[in-house]
VMD Tcl script that builds the backbone (N, CA, C; Angstrom):
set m [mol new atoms 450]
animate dup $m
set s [atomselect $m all]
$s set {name element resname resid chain x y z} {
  {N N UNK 1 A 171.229 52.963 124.888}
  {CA C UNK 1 A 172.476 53.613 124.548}
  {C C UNK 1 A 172.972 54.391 125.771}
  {N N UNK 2 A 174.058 53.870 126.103}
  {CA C UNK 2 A 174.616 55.410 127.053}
  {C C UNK 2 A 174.995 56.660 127.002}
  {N N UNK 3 A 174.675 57.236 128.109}
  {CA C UNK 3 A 174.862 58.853 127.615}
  {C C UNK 3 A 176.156 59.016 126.904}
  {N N UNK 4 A 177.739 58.485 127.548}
  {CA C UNK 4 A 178.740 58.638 126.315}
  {C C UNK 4 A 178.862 58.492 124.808}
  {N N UNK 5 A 177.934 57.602 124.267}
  {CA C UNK 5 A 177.791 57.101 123.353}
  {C C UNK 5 A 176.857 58.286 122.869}
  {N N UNK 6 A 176.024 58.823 123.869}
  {CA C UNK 6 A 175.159 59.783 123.097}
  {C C UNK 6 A 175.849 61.156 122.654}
  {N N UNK 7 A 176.190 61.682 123.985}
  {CA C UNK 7 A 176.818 62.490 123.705}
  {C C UNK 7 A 177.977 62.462 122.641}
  {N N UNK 8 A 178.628 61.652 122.721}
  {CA C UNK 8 A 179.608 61.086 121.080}
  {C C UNK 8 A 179.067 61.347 120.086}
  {N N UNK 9 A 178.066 60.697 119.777}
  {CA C UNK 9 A 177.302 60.968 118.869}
  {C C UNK 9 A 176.494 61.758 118.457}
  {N N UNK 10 A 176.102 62.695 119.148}
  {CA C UNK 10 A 176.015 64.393 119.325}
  {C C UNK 10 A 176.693 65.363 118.376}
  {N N UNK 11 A 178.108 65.240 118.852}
  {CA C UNK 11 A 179.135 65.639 118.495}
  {C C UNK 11 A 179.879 65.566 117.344}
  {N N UNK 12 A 179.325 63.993 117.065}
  {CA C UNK 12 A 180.431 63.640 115.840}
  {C C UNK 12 A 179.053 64.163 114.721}
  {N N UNK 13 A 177.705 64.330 114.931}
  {CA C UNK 13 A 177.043 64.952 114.102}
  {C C UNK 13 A 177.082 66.374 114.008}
  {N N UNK 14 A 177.792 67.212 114.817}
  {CA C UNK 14 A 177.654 68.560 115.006}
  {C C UNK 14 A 178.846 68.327 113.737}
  {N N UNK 15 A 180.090 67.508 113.979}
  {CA C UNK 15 A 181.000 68.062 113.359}
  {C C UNK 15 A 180.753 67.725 111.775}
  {N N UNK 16 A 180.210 66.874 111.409}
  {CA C UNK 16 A 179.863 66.628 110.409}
  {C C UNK 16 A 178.630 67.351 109.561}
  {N N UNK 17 A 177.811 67.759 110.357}
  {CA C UNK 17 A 177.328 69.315 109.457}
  {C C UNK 17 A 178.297 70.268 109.680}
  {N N UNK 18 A 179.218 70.856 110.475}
  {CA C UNK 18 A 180.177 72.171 110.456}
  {C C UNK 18 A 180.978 71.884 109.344}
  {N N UNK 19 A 181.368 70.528 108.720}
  {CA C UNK 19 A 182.339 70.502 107.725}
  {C C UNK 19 A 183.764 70.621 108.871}
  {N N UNK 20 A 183.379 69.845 109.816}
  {CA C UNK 20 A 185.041 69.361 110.239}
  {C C UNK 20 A 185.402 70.142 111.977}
  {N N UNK 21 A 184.449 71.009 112.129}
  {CA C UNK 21 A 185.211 71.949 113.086}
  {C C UNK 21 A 183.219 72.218 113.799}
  {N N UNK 22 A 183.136 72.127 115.179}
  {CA C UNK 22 A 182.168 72.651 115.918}
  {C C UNK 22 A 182.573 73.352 116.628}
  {N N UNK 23 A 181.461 74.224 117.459}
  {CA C UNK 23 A 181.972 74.874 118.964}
  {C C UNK 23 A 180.845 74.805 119.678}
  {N N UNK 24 A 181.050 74.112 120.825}
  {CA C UNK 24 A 180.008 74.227 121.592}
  {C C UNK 24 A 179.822 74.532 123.367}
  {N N UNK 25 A 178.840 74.766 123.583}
  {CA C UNK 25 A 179.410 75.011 125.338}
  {C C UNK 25 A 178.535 73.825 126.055}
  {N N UNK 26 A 179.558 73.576 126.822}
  {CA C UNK 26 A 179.475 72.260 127.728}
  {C C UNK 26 A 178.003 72.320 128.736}
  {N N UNK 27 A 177.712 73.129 129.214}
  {CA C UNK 27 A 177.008 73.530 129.899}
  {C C UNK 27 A 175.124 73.310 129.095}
  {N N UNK 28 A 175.533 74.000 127.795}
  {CA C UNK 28 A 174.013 73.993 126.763}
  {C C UNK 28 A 174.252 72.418 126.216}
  {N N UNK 29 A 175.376 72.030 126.088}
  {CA C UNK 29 A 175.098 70.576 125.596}
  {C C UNK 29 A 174.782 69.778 126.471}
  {N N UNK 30 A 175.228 69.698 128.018}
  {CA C UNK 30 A 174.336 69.020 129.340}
  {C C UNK 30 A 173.182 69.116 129.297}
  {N N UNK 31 A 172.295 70.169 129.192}
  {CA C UNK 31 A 171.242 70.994 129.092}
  {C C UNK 31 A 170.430 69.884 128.253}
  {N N UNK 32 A 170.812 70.275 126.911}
  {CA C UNK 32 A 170.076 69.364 125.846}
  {C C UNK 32 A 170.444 68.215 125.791}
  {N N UNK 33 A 171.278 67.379 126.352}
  {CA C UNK 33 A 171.692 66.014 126.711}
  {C C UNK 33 A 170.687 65.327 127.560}
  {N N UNK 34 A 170.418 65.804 128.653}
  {CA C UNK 34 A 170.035 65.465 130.119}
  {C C UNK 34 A 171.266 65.208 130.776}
  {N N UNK 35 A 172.522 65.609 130.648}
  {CA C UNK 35 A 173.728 64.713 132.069}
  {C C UNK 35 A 174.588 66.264 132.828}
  {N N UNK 36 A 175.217 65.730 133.342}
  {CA C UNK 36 A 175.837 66.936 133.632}
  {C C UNK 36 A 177.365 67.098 132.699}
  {N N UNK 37 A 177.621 68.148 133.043}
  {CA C UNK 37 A 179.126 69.101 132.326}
  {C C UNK 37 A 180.200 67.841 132.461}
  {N N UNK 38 A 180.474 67.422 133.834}
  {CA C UNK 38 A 181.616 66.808 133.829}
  {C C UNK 38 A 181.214 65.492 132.935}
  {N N UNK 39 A 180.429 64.517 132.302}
  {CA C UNK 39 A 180.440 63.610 131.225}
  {C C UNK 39 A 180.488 63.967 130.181}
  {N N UNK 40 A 180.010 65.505 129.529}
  {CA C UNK 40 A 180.712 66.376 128.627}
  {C C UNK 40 A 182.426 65.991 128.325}
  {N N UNK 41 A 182.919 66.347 129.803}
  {CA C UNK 41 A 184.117 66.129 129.797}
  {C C UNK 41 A 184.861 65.095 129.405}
  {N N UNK 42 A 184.610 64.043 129.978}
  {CA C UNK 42 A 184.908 62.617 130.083}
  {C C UNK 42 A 184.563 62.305 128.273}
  {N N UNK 43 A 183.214 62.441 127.864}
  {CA C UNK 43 A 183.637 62.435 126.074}
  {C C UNK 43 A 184.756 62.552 125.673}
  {N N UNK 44 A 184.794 64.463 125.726}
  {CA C UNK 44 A 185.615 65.129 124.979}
  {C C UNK 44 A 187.570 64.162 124.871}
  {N N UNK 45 A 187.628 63.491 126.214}
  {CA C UNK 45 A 188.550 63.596 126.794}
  {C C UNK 45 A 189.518 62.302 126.550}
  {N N UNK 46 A 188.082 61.331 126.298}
  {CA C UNK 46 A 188.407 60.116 126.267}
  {C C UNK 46 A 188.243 59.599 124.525}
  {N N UNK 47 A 187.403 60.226 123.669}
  {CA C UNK 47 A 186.828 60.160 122.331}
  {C C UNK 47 A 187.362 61.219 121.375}
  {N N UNK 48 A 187.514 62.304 121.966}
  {CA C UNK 48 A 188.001 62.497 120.547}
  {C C UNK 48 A 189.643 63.181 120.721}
  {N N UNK 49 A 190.120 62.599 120.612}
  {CA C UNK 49 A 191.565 62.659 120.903}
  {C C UNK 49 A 192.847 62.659 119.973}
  {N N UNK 50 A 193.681 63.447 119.900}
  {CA C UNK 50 A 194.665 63.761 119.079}
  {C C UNK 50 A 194.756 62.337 117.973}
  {N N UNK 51 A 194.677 61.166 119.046}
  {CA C UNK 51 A 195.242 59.710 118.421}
  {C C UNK 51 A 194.065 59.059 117.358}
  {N N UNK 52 A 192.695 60.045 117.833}
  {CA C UNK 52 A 191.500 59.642 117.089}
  {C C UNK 52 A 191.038 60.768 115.965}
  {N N UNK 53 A 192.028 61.887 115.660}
  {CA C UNK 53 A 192.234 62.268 114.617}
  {C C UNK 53 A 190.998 63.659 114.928}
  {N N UNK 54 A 191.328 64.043 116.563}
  {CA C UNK 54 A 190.622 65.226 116.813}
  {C C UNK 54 A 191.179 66.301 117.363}
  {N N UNK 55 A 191.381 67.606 117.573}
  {CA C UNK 55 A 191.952 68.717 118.161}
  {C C UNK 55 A 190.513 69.490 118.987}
  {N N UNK 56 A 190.915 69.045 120.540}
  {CA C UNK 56 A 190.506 69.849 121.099}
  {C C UNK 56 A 190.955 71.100 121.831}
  {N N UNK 57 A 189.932 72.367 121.741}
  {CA C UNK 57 A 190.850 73.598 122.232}
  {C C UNK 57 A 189.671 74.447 123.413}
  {N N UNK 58 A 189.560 73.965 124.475}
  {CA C UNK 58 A 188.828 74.512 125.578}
  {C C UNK 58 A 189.087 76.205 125.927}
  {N N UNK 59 A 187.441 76.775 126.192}
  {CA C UNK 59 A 187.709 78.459 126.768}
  {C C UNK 59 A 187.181 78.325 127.800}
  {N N UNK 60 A 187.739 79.115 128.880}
  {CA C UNK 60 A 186.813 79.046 130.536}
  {C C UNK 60 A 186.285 80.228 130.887}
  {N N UNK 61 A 185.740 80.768 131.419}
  {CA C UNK 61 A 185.092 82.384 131.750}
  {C C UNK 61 A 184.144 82.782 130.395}
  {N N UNK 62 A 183.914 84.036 130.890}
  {CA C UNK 62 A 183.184 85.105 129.519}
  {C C UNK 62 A 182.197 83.885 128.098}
  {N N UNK 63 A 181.099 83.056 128.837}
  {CA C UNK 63 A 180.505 81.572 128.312}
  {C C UNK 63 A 181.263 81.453 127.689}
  {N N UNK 64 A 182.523 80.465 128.210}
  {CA C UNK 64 A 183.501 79.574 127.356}
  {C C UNK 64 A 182.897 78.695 126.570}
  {N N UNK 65 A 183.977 77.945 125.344}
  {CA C UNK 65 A 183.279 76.934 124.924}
  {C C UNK 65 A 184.157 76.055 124.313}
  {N N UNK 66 A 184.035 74.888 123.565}
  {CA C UNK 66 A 184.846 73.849 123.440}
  {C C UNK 66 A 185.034 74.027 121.990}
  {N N UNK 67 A 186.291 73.765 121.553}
  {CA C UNK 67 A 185.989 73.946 120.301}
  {C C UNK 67 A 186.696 72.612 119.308}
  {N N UNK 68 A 185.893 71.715 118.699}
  {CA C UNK 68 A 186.590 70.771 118.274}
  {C C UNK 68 A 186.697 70.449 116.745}
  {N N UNK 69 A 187.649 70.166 116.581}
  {CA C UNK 69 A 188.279 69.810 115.040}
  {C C UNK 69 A 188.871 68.592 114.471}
  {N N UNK 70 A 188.066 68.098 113.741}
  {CA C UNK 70 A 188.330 67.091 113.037}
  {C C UNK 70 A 189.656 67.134 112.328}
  {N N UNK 71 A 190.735 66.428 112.372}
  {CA C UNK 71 A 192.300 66.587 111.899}
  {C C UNK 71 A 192.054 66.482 110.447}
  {N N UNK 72 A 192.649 66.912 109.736}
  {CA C UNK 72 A 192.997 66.348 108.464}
  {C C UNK 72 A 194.547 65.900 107.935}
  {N N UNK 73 A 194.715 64.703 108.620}
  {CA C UNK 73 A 196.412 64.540 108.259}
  {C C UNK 73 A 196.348 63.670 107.106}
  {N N UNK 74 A 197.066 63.406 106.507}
  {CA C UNK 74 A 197.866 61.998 105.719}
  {C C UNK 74 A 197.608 60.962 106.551}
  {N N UNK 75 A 197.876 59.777 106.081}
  {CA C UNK 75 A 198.302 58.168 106.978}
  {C C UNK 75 A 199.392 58.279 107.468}
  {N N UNK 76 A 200.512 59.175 106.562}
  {CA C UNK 76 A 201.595 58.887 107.436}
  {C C UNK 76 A 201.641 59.593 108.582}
  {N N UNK 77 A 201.359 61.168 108.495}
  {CA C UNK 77 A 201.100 61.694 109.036}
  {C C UNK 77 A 200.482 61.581 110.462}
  {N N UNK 78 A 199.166 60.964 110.340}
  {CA C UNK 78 A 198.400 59.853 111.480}
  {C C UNK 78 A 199.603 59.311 112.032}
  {N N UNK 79 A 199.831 58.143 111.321}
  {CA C UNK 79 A 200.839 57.805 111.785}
  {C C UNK 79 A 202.088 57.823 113.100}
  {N N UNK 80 A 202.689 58.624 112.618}
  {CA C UNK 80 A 203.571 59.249 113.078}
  {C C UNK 80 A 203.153 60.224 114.139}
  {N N UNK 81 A 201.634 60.965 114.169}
  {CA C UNK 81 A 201.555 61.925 115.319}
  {C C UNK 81 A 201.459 59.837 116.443}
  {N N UNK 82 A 200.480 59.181 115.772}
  {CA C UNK 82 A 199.857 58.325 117.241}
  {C C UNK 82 A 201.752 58.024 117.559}
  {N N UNK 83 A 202.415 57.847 116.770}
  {CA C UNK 83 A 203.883 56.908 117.337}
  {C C UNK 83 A 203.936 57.860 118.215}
  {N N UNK 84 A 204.067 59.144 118.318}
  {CA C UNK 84 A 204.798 60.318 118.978}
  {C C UNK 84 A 203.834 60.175 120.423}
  {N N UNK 85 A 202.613 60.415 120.315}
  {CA C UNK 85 A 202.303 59.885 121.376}
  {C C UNK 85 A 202.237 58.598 122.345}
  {N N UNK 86 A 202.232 57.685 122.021}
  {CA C UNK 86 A 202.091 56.705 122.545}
  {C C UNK 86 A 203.146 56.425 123.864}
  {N N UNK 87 A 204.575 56.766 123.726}
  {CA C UNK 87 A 205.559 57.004 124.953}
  {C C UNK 87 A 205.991 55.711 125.365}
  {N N UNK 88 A 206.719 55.645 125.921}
  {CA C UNK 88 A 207.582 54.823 126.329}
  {C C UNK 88 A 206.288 53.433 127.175}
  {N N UNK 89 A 205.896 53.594 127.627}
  {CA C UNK 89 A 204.597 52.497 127.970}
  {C C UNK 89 A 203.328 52.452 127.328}
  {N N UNK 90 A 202.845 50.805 127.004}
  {CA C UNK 90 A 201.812 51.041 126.336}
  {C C UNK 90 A 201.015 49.742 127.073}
  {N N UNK 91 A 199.951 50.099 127.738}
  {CA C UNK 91 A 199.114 48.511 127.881}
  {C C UNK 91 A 198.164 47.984 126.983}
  {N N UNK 92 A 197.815 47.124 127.603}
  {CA C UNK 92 A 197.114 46.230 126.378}
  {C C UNK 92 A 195.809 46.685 126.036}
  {N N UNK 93 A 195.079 47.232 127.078}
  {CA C UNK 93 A 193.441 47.947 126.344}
  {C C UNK 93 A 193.560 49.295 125.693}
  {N N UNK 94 A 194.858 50.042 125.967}
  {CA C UNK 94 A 195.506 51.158 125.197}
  {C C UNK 94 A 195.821 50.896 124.119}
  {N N UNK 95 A 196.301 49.835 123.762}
  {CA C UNK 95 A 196.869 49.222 121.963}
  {C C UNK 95 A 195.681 48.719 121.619}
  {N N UNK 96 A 195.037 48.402 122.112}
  {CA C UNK 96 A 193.774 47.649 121.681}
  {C C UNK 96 A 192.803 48.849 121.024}
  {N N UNK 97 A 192.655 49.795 122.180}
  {CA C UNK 97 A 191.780 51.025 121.220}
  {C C UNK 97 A 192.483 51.682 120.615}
  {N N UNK 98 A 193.584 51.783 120.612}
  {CA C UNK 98 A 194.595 52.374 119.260}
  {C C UNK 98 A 194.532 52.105 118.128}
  {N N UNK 99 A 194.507 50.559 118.080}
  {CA C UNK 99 A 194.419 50.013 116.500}
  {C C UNK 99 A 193.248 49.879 116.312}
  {N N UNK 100 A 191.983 49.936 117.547}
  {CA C UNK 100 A 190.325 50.013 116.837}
  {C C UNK 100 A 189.899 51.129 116.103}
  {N N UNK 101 A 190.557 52.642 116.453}
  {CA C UNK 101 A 190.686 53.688 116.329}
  {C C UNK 101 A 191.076 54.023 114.713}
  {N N UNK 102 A 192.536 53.245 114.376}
  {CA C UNK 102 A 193.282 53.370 113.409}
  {C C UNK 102 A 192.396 52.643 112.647}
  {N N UNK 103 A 192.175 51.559 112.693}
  {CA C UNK 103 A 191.148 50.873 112.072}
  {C C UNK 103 A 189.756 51.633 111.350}
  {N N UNK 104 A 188.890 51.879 112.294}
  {CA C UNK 104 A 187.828 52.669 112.007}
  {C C UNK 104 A 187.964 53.698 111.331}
  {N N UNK 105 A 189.022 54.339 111.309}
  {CA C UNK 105 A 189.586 55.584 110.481}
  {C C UNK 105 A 190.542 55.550 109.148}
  {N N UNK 106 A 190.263 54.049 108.667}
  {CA C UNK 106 A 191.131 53.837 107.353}
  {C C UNK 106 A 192.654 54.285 107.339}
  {N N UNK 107 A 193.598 54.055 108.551}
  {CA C UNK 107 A 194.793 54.411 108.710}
  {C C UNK 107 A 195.701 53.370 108.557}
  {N N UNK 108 A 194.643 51.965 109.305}
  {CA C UNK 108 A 195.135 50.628 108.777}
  {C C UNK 108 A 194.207 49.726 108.563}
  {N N UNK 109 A 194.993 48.695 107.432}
  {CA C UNK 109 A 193.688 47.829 107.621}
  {C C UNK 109 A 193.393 46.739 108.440}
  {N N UNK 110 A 192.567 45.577 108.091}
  {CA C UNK 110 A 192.630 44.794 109.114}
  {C C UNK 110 A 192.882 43.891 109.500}
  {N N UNK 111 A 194.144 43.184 108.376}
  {CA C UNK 111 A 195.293 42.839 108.818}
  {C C UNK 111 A 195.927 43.008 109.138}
  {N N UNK 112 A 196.636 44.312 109.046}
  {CA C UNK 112 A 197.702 44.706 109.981}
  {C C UNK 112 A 197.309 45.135 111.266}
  {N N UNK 113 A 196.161 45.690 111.620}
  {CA C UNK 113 A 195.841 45.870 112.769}
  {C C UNK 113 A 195.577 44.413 113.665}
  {N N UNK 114 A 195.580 43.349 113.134}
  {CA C UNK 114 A 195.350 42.050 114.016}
  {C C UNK 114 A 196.584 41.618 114.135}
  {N N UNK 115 A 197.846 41.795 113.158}
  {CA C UNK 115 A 199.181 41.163 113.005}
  {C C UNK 115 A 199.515 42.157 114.565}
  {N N UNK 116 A 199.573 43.557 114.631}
  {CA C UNK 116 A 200.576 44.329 115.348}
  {C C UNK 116 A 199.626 43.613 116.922}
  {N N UNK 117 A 198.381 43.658 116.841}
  {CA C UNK 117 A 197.859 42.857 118.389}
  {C C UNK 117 A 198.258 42.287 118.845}
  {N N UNK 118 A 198.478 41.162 117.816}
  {CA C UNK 118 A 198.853 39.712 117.787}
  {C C UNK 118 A 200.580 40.118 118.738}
  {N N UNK 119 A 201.507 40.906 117.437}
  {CA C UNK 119 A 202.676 40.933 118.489}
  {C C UNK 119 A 202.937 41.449 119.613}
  {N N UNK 120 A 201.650 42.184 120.241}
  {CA C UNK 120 A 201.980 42.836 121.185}
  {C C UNK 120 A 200.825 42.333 122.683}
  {N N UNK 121 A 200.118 41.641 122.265}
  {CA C UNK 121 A 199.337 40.589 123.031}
  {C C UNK 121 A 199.969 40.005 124.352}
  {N N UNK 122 A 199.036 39.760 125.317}
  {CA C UNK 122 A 200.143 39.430 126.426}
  {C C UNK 122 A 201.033 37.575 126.215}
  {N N UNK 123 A 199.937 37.237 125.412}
  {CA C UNK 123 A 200.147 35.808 125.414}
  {C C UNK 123 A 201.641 35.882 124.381}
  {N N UNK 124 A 201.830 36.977 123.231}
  {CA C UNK 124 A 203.136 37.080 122.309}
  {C C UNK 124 A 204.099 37.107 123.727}
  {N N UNK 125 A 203.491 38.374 124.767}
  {CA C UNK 125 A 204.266 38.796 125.495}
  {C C UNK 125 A 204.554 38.121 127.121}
  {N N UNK 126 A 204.230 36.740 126.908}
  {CA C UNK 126 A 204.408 35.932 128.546}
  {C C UNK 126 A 205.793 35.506 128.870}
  {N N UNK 127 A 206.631 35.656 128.172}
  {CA C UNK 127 A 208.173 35.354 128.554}
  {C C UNK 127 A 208.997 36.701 128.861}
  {N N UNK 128 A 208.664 38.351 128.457}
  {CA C UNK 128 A 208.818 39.020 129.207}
  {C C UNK 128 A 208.275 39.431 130.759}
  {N N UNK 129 A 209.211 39.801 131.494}
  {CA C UNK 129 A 208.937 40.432 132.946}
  {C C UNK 129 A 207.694 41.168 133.043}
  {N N UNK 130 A 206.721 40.864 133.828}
  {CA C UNK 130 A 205.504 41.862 133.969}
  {C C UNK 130 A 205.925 43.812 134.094}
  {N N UNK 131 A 206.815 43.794 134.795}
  {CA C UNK 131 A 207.090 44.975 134.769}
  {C C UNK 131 A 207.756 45.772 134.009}
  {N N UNK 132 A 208.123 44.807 132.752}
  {CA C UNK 132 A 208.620 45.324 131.536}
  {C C UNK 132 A 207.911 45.414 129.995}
  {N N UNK 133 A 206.570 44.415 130.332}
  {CA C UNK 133 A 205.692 44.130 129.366}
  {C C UNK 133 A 205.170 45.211 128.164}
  {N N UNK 134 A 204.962 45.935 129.081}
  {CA C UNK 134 A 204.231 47.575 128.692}
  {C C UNK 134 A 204.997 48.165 128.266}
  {N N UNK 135 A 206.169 48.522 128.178}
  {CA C UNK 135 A 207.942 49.211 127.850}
  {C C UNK 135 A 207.904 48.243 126.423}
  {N N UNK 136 A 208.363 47.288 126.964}
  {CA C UNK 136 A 208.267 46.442 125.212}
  {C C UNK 136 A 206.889 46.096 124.210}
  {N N UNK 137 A 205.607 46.260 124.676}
  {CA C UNK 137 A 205.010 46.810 123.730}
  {C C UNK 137 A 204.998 47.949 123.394}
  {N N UNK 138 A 204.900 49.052 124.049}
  {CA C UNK 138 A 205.044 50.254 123.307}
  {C C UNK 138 A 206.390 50.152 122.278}
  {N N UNK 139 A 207.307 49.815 122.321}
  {CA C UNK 139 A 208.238 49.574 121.495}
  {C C UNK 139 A 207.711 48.610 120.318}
  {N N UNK 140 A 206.877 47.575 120.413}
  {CA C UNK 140 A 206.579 46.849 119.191}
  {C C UNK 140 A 205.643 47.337 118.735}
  {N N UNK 141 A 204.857 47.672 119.003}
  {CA C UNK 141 A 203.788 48.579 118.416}
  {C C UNK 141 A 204.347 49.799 117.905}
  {N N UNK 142 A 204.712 50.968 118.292}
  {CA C UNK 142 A 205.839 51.793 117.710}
  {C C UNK 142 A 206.371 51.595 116.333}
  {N N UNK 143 A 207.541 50.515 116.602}
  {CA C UNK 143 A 207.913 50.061 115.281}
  {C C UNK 143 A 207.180 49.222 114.123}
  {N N UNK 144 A 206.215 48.716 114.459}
  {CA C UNK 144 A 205.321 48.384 113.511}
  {C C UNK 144 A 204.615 49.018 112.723}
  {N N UNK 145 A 204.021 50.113 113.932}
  {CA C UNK 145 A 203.113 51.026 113.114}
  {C C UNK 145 A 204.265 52.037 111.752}
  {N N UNK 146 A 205.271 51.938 112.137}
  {CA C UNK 146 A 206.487 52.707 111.772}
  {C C UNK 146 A 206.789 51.790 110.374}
  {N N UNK 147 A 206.586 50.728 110.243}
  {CA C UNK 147 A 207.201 49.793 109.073}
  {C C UNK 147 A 205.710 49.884 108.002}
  {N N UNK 148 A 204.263 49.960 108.581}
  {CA C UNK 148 A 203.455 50.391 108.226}
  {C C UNK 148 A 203.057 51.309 106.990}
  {N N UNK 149 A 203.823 52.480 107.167}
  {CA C UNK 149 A 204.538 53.534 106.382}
  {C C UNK 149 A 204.931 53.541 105.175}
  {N N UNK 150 A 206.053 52.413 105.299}
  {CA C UNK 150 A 206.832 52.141 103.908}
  {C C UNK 150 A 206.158 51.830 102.627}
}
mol reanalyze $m
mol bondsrecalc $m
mol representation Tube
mol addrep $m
């Protein structure tokens, strides 16, 4: 297993005995990990993320510490925060862990998460301009996840 995976999994057990919400310091979790602070980081940073239905809120000085929270939204809710983020460009291993994400988290299922791939795939997408590819998936993905909803 790799340390990300460990440390992930660290974490997602801390939060799941806290009942939704941990705090921990980066430094004692290296410690008891074996890695250093900055793959702490790289977790926090890359895993549990607004779009993966997490709130992180970092302290620095006076033993700072991390403090993370499991979201509790609606689907639509979900929803609508990932549309808001996602922005005007989207590439393809970005939509890809988006809808693995949404997926794993009962936001969609798994047909629709293979239909919106499917339209936003490079092979859907080989008759647009490379440099426009990413602009018009984030737009089909967007509105999909958006029709999703209804």
């Amino acid at each position: 297993m790799r340390i990300s995976d460990s440390v992930a999994n660290y974490i997602l057990e801390l939060l799941n005995q806290a009942g939704g919400i941990a705090e921990i310091q980066r430094n004692e979790l290296a410690n008891v990990l074996g890695c250093v602070p900055s793959q702490i980081n790289y977790v926090l940073t890359s895993r549990f993320t607004p779009e993966q239905g997490f709130l992180v809120e970092s302290r620095r000085g006076g033993g700072g510490y991390v403090r993370i929270t499991r979201l509790k939204l609606s689907t639509t809710d979900m929803i609508m925060h990932i549309v808001n983020g996602i922005g005007s460009s989207l590439d393809g291993a970005t939509t890809r862990a988006i809808l693995g994400n949404m997926l794993q988290s009962g936001v969609l299922d798994q047909r629709s998460a293979e239909l919106i791939q499917a339209a936003a795939s490079e092979k859907a997408l080989v008759a647009v301009p490379g440099e426009l590819r990413d602009t018009v998936r984030a737009m089909i993905v967007k509105n999909m996840l958006l029709a999703t909803r209804a």
